[in-house]
Structures are given as C-alpha cells and as structure tokens.
C-alpha positions as CSV (number, residue, x, y, z in Angstrom):
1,X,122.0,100.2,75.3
2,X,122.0,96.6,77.0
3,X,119.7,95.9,79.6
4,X,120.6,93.2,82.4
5,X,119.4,91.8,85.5
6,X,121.2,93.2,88.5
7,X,124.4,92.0,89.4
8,X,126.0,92.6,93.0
9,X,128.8,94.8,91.5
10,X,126.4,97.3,90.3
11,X,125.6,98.7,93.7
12,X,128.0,101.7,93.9
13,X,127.0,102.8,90.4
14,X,123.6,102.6,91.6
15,X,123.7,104.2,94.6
16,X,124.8,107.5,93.3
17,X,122.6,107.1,90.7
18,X,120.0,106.7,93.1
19,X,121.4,109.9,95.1
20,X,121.4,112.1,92.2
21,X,117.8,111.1,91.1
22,X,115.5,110.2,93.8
23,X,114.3,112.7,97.1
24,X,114.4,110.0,99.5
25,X,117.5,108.1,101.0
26,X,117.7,104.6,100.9
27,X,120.0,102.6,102.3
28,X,122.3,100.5,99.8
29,X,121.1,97.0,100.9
30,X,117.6,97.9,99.5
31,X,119.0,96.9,96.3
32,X,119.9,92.9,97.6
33,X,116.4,93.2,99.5
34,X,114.6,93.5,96.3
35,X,116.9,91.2,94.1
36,X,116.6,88.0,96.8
37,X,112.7,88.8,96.7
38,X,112.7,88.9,92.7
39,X,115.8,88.7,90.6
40,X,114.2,88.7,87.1
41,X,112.3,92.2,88.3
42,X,115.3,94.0,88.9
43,X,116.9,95.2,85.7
44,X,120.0,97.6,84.7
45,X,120.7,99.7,81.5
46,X,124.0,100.1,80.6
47,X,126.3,101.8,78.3
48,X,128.8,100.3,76.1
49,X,131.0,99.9,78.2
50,X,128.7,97.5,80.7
51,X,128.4,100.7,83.6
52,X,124.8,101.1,84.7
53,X,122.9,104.4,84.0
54,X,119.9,103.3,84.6
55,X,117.8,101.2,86.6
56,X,114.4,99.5,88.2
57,X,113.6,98.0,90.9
58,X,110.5,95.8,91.7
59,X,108.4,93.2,94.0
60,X,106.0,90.9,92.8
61,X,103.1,89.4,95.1
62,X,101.0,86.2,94.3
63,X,97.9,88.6,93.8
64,X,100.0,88.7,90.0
65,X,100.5,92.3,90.5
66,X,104.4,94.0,90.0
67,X,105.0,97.1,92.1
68,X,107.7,99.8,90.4
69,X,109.6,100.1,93.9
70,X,113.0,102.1,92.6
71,X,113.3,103.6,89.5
72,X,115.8,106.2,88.2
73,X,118.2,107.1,84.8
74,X,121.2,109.0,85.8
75,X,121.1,112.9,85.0
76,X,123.6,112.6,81.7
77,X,121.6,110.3,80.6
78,X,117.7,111.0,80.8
79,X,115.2,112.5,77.5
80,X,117.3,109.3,75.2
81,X,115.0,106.9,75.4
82,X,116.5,104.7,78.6
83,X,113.6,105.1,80.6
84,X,110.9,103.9,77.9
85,X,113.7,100.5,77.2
86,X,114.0,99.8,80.7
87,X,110.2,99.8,81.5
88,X,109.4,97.5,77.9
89,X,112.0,95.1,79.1
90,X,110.5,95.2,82.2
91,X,106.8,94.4,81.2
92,X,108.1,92.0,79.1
93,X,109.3,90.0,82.0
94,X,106.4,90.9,84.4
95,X,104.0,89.3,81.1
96,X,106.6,85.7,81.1
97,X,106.1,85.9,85.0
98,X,102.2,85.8,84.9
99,X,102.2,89.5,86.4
100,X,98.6,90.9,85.3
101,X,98.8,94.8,86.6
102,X,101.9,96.9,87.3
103,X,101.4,99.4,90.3
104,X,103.7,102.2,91.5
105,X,103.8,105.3,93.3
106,X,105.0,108.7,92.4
107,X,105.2,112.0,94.0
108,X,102.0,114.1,93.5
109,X,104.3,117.2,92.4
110,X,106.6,115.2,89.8
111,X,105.1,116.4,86.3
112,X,108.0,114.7,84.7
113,X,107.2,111.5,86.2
114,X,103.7,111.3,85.7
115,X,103.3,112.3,82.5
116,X,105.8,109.4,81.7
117,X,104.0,106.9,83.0
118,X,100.4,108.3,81.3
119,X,102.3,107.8,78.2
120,X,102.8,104.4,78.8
121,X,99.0,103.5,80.1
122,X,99.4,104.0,83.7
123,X,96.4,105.7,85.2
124,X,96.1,108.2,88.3
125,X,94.6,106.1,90.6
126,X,94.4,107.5,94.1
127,X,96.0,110.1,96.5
128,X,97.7,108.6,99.2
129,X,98.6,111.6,101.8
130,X,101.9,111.7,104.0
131,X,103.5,108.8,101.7
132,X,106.9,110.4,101.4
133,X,109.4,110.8,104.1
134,X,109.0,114.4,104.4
135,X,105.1,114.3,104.0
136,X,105.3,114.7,100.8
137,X,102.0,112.9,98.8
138,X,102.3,110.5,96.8
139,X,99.7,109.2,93.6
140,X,99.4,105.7,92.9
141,X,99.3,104.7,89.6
142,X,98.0,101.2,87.8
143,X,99.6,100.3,84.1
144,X,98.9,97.8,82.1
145,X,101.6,94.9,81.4
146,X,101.5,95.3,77.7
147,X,104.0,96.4,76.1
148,X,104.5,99.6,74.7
149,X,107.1,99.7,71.6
C-alpha cells in the first residue's frame, strides 16, 4: 500500500469512493477546496497499481488544530489495515506541520466508526444535534497527534 498526497486525477476514483462510503453528498470540487486550503493534509492510499482506495481529507487552522473533514476506504477494501496507515501517515504530517490536537466529527449511530477512532486515542467529546444533513447527530471527537504504530 502507498500512501500519496492527492493528485487532481484522483477525483473520479474518489468520488465513487466517497458515494459508496459516506451518507452525505458532496459535491466533487470539495476535494480541490480542501487540497488548495492544505495539500500535505490531504492523503490517498493506493493499490499497486497507483488507483486510490482510500482516502482523507482535512483543514488545518492557526489555533494548531487538524479537523478529519472526509474520510473513507472503499468497501473491497476496508478490515486490511488501510484505515489505521492512512490516519499514521496522517498524524505524522499533522506532528511535522506543528498540528497539536486532531478533531473530527462522526455520526452518533456509527459503531464502526467510533470504535476506530477510540482505538486510536480519540475521545467522545460532545453531542452536537442536527449536524448531519438529514438531522442526523453527530459526536465530536478529539485525538491526539501521536502516532499510533
């Protein structure tokens, strides 16, 4: 598995990655949006062959705290480790950035999800109500940059 910074190619690949994973549409430019705010935050896995199946998406303010904006692993390819690489490499890069605290949110009924993140050091940190696009709630969770190998 290599892991990459985004390149504008990627975007189809991503997109249905994006529409196979995640509950809430997006709009393909969100994927420029990000990298013009941050390139070294937004990273791709990929197979041998150099086609994503996997990727995140983040912002970074001058507070020094990174916020997990997009992240998703394609269906075929999730429970092989991807996730945990993707999420190390990006720490890694948050740590040479002078990011302190990684923030993200995650849907208060996504198990999966949160128990992921726990394992990694993120912490439940509050409820925020109506944060989804259909009203679903959302949790907001606080990690530390270290990284986790």
């Amino acid at each position: 598995m290599m892991i990459r910074e985004f390149r504008p190619d990627d975007v189809d690949r991503l997109y249905s990655i994006m529409i196979s994973s995640l509950d809430e549409y997006y709009r393909r430019e969100v994927f420029f949006q990000f990298y013009s705010m941050w390139p070294q935050g937004q990273l791709v896995a990929c197979d041998i062959f150099d086609a994503p199946v996997a990727f995140l998406f983040s912002s970074k303010a001058e507070s020094g705290t990174a916020r997990i904006m997009l992240f998703a692993v394609s269906p075929e390819h999730r429970n092989k480790g991807i996730g945990q690489e993707i999420l190390n490499r990006f720490r890694l890069v948050s740590l040479m950035s002078g990011v302190r605290n990684i923030t993200l949110e995650v849907r208060e009924n996504n198990e999966g999800a949160k128990r992921f993140y726990r394992k990694n050091g993120f912490k439940e940190t509050g409820l925020i109500p109506n944060f989804y696009q259909d009203g679903g709630n959302g949790i907001r969770m606080d990690g530390p940059v270290q990284l986790n190998f």
